[in-house]
C-alpha positions as a Markdown table, in Angstrom:
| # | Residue | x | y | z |
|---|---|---|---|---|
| 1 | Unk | 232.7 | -30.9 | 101.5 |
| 2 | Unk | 232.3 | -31.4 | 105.0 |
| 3 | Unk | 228.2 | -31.4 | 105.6 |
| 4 | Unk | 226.1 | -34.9 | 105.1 |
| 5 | Unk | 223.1 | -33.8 | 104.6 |
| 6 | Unk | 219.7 | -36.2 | 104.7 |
| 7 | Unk | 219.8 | -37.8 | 101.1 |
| 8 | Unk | 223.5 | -38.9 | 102.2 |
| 9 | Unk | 225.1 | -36.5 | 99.7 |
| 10 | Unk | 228.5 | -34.2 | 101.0 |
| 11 | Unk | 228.1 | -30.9 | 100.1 |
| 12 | Unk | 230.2 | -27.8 | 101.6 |
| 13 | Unk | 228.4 | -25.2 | 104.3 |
| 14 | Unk | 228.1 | -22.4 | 101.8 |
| 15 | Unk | 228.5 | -21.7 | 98.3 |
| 16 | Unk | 231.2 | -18.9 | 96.7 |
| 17 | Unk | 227.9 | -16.1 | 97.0 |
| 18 | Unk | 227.6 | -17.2 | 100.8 |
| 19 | Unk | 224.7 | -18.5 | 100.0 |
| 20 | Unk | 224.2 | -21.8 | 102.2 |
| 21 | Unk | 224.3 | -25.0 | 100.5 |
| 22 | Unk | 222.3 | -26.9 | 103.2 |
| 23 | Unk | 219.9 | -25.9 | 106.4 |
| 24 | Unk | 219.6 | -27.4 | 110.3 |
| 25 | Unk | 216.2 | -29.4 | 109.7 |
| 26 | Unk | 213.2 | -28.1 | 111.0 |
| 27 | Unk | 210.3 | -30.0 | 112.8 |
| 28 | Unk | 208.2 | -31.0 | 109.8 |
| 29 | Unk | 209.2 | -31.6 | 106.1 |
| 30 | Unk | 210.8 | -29.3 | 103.9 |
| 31 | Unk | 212.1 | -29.5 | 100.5 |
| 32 | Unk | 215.2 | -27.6 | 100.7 |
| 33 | Unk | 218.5 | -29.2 | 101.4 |
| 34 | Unk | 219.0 | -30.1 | 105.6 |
| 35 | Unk | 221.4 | -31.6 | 107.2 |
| 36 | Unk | 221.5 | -35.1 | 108.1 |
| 37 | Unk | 219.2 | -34.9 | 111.2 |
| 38 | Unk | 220.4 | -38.0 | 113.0 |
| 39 | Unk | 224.1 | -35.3 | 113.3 |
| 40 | Unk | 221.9 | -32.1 | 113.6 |
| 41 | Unk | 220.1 | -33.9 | 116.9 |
| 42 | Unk | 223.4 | -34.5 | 118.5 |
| 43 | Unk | 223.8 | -31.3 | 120.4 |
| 44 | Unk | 227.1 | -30.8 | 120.3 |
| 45 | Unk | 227.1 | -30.9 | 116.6 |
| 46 | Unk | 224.0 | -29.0 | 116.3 |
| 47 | Unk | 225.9 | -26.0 | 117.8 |
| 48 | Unk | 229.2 | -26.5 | 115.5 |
| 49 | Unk | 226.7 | -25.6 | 112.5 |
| 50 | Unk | 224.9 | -23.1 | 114.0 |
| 51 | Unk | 228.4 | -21.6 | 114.9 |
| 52 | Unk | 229.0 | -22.2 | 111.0 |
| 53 | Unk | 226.2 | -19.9 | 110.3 |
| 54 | Unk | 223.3 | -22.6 | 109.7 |
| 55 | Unk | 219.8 | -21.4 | 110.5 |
| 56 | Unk | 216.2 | -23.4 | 109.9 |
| 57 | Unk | 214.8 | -22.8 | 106.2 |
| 58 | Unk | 212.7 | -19.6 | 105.9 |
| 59 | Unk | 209.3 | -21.8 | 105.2 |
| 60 | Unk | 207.8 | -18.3 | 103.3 |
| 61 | Unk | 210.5 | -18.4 | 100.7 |
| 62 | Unk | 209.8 | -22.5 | 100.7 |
| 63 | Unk | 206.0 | -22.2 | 99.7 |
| 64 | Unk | 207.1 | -19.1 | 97.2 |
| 65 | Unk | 210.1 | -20.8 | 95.6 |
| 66 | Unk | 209.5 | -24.4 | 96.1 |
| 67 | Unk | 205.5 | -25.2 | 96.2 |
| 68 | Unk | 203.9 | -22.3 | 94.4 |
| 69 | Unk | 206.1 | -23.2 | 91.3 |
| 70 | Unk | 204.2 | -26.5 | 91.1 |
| 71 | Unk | 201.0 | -24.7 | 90.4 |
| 72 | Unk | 202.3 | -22.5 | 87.4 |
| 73 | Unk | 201.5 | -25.7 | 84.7 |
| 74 | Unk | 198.8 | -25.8 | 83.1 |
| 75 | Unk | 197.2 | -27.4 | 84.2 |
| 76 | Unk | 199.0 | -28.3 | 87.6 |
| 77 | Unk | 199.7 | -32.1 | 87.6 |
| 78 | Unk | 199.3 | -32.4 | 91.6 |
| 79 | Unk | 197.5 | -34.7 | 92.9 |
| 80 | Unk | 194.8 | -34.1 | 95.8 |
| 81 | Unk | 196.3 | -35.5 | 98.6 |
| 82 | Unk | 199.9 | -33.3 | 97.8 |
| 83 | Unk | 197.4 | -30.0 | 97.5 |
| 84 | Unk | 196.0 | -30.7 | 101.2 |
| 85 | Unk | 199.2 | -31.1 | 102.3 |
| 86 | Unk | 200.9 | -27.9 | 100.3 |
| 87 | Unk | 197.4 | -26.0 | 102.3 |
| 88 | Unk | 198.6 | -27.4 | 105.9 |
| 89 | Unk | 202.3 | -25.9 | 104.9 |
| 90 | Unk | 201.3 | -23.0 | 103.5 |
| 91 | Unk | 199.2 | -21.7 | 106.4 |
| 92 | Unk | 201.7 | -22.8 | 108.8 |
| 93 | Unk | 203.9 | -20.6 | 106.8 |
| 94 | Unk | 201.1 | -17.6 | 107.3 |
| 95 | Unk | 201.5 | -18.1 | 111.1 |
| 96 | Unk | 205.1 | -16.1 | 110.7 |
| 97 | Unk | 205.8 | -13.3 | 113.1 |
| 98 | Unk | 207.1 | -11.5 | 110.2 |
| 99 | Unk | 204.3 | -8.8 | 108.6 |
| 100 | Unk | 206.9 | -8.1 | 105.2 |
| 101 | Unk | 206.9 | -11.9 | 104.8 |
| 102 | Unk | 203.6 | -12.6 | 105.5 |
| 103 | Unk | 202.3 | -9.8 | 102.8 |
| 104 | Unk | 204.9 | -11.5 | 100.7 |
| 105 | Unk | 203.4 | -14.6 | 100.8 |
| 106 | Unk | 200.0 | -13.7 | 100.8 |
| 107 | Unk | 200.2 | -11.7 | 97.5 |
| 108 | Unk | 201.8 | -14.4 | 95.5 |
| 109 | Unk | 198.7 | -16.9 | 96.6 |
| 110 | Unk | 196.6 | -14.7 | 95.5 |
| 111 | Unk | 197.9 | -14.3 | 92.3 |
| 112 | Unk | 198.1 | -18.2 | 92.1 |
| 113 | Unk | 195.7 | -21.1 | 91.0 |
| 114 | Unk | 196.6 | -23.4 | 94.1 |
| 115 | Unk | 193.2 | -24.1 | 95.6 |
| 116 | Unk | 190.7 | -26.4 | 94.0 |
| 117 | Unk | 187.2 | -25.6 | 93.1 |
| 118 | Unk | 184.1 | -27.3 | 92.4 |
| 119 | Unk | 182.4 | -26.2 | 89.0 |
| 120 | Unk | 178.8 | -25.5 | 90.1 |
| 121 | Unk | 177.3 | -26.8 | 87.1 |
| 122 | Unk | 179.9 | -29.9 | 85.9 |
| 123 | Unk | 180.8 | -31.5 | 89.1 |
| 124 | Unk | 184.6 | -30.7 | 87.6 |
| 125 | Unk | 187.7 | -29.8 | 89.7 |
| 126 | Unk | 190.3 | -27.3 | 88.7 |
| 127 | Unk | 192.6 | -25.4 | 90.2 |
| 128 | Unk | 191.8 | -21.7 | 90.6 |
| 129 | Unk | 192.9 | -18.5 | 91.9 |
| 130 | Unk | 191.0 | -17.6 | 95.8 |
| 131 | Unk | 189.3 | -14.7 | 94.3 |
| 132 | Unk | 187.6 | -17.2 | 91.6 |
| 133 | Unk | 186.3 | -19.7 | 94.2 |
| 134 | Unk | 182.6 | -19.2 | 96.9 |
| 135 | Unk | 182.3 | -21.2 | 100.1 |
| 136 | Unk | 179.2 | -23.6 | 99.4 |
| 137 | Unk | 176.6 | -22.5 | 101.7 |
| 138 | Unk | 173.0 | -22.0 | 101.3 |
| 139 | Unk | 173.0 | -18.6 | 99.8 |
| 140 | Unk | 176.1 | -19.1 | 97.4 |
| 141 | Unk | 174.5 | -22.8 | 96.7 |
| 142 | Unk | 171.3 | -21.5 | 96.0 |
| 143 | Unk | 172.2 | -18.4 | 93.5 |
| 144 | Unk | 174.9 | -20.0 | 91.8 |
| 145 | Unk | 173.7 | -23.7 | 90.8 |
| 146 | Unk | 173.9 | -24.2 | 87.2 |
| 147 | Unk | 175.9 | -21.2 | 86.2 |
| 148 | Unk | 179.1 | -22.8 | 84.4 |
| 149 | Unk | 181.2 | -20.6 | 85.0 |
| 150 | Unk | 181.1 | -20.1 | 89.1 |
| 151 | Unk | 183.4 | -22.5 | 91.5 |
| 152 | Unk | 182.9 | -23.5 | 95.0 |
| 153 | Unk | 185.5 | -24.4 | 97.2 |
| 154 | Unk | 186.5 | -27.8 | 97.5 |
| 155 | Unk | 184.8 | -29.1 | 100.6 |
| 156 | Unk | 187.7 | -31.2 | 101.4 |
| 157 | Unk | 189.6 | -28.5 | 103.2 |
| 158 | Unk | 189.9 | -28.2 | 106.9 |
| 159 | Unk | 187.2 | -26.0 | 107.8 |
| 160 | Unk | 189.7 | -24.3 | 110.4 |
| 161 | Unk | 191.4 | -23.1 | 107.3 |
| 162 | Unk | 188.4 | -21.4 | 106.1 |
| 163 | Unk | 189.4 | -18.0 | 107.7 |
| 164 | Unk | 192.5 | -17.5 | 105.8 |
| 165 | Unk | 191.3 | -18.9 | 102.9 |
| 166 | Unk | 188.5 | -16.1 | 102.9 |
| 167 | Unk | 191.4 | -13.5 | 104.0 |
| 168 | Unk | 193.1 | -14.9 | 100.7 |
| 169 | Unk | 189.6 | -13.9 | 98.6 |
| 170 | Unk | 187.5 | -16.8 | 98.3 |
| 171 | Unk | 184.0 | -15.0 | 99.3 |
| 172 | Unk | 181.4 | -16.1 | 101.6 |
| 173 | Unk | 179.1 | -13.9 | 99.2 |
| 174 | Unk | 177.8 | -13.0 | 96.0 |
| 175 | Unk | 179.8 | -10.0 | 94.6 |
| 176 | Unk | 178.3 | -6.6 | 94.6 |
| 177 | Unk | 180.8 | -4.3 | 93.1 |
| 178 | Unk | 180.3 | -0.5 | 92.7 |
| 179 | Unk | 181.9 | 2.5 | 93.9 |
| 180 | Unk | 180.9 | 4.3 | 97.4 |
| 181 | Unk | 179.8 | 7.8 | 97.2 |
| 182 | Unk | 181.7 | 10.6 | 98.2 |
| 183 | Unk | 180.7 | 12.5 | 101.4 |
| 184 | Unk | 178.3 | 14.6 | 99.9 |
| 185 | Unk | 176.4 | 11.1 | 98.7 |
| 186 | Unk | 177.3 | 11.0 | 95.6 |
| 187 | Unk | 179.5 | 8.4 | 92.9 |
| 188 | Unk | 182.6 | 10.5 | 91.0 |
| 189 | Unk | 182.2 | 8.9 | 88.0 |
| 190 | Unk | 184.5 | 11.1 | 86.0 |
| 191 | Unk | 186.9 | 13.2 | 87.7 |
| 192 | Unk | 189.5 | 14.6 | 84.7 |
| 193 | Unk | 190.5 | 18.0 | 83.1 |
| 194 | Unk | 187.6 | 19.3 | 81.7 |
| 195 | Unk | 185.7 | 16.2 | 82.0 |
| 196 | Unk | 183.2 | 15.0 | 85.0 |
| 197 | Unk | 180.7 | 13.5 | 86.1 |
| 198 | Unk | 178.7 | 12.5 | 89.3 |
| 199 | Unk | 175.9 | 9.7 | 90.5 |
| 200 | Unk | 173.7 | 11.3 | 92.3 |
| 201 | Unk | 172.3 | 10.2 | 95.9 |
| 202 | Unk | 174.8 | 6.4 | 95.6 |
| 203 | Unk | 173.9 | 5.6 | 91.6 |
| 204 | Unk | 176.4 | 4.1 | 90.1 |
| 205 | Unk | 176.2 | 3.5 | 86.3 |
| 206 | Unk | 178.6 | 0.6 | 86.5 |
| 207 | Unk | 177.3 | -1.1 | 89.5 |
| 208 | Unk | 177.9 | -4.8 | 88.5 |
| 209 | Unk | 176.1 | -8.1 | 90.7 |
| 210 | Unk | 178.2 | -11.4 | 89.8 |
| 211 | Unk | 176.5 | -14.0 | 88.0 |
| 212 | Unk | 173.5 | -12.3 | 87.3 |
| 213 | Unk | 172.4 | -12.8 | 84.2 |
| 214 | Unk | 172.3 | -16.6 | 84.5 |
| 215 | Unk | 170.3 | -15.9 | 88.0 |
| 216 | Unk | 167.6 | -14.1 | 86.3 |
| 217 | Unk | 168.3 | -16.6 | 82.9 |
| 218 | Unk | 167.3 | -19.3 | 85.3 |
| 219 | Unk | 164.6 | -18.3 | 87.8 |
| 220 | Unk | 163.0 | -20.3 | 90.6 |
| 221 | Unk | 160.6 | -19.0 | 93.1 |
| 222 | Unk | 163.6 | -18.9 | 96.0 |
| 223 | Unk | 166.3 | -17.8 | 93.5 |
| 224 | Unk | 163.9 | -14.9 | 92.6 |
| 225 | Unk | 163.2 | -13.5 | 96.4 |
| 226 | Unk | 167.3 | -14.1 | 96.5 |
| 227 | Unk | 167.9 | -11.5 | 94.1 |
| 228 | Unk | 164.9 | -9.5 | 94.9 |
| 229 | Unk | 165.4 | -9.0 | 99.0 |
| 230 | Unk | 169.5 | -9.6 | 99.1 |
| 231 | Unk | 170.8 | -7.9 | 95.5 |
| 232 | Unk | 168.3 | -6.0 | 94.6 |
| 233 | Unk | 166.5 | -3.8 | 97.5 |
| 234 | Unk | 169.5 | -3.2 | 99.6 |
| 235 | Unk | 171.6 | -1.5 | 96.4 |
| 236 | Unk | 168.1 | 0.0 | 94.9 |
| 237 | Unk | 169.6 | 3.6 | 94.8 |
| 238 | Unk | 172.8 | 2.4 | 92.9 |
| 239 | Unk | 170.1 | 1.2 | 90.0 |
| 240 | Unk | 167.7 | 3.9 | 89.7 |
């Protein structure tokens, strides 16, 4: 055991799989093992254990190993201020030059309840997935208040985050989900061995608006033109 690392422990450069046992610190915090970095800022030493075969820790495998863990509870015990720091690391981590590492990391926060949303009907924060969560603005605010089962995004979050966030899947929008028509115009809705079927000119018999049914449960005059000139009209041929 020849490393001291920063919690003053000894521990030997690798371990029988080659795997290290500590890495050089890097700029900001990280939770795996690092040298000691008063001995990794002395240059001298700092090129003895990159000689050893020391590198910085990969901060993708960090946020998959280390930070997305803590959101697997349920539900996560982690408290506000650690979640807007665990968002600051993990888009720092997005900013790698690596594409495999970066689709990596993006699919596991997708499939992960990490970012906290608003319940637009309780007031109540939970952890959800991005794909569950809407940015508040005026259009999302105004179809989706008082439905109890719709999040917003917790408006504590740097807005320069807001771009990955919505590359991640929360949506600017409400969902309009339906399948495009083939070239000829219309929807394959059954394409099997002795079995199909067609929309014809963009119908869609499963075309599905999110949240409807409390819109229209719950009508106001502004709600009403919102569903009428922004759901309705523009997808009119996938609902004849």
């Amino acid at each position: 055991n020849i490393m001291r690392l920063q919690d003053y422990s000894l521990v030997a450069p690798f371990r029988k799989d080659d795997h290290p046992n500590a890495f050089l610190p890097p700029d900001g915090e990280t939770q795996f093992p690092v040298v000691k970095r008063t001995i990794a800022a002395n240059a001298k030493a700092k090129d003895f254990l990159v000689t050893l075969g020391l590198t910085l820790p990969n901060l993708v495998d960090e946020i998959i190993e280390k930070v997305l863990v803590r959101y697997q509870a349920a539900p996560p015990s982690v408290s506000q201020a650690d979640n807007l720091n665990d968002l600051q690391r993990i888009a720092a981590a997005a900013k790698t030059d690596s594409k495999s590492k970066r689709d990596r990391l993006l699919e596991a926060l997708r499939k992960t309840s990490f970012l906290l949303g608003t319940n637009a009907q309780t007031g109540k924060s939970t952890f959800l997935q991005p794909a569950q969560l809407h940015f508040d603005n005026q259009e999302t605010k105004l179809y989706f208040s008082g439905n109890p089962v719709a999040h917003f995004l917790f408006d504590g979050y740097d807005k320069s985050l807001h771009d990955f966030l919505a590359e991640l899947g929360v949506s600017h929008s409400i969902g309009c989900f339906f399948r495009p028509p083939a070239r000829d115009g219309h929807v394959i809705t059954q394409d099997s061995f002795g079995s199909h079927g067609r929309g014809l000119n963009g119908f869609d018999p499963d075309f599905e608006v999110e949240g409807l049914d409390h819109a229209l449960s719950n009508p106001t005059v502004e709600r009403s033109k919102l569903v009428w000139n922004r759901l309705l009209v523009p997808h009119s041929a996938k609902l004849k």
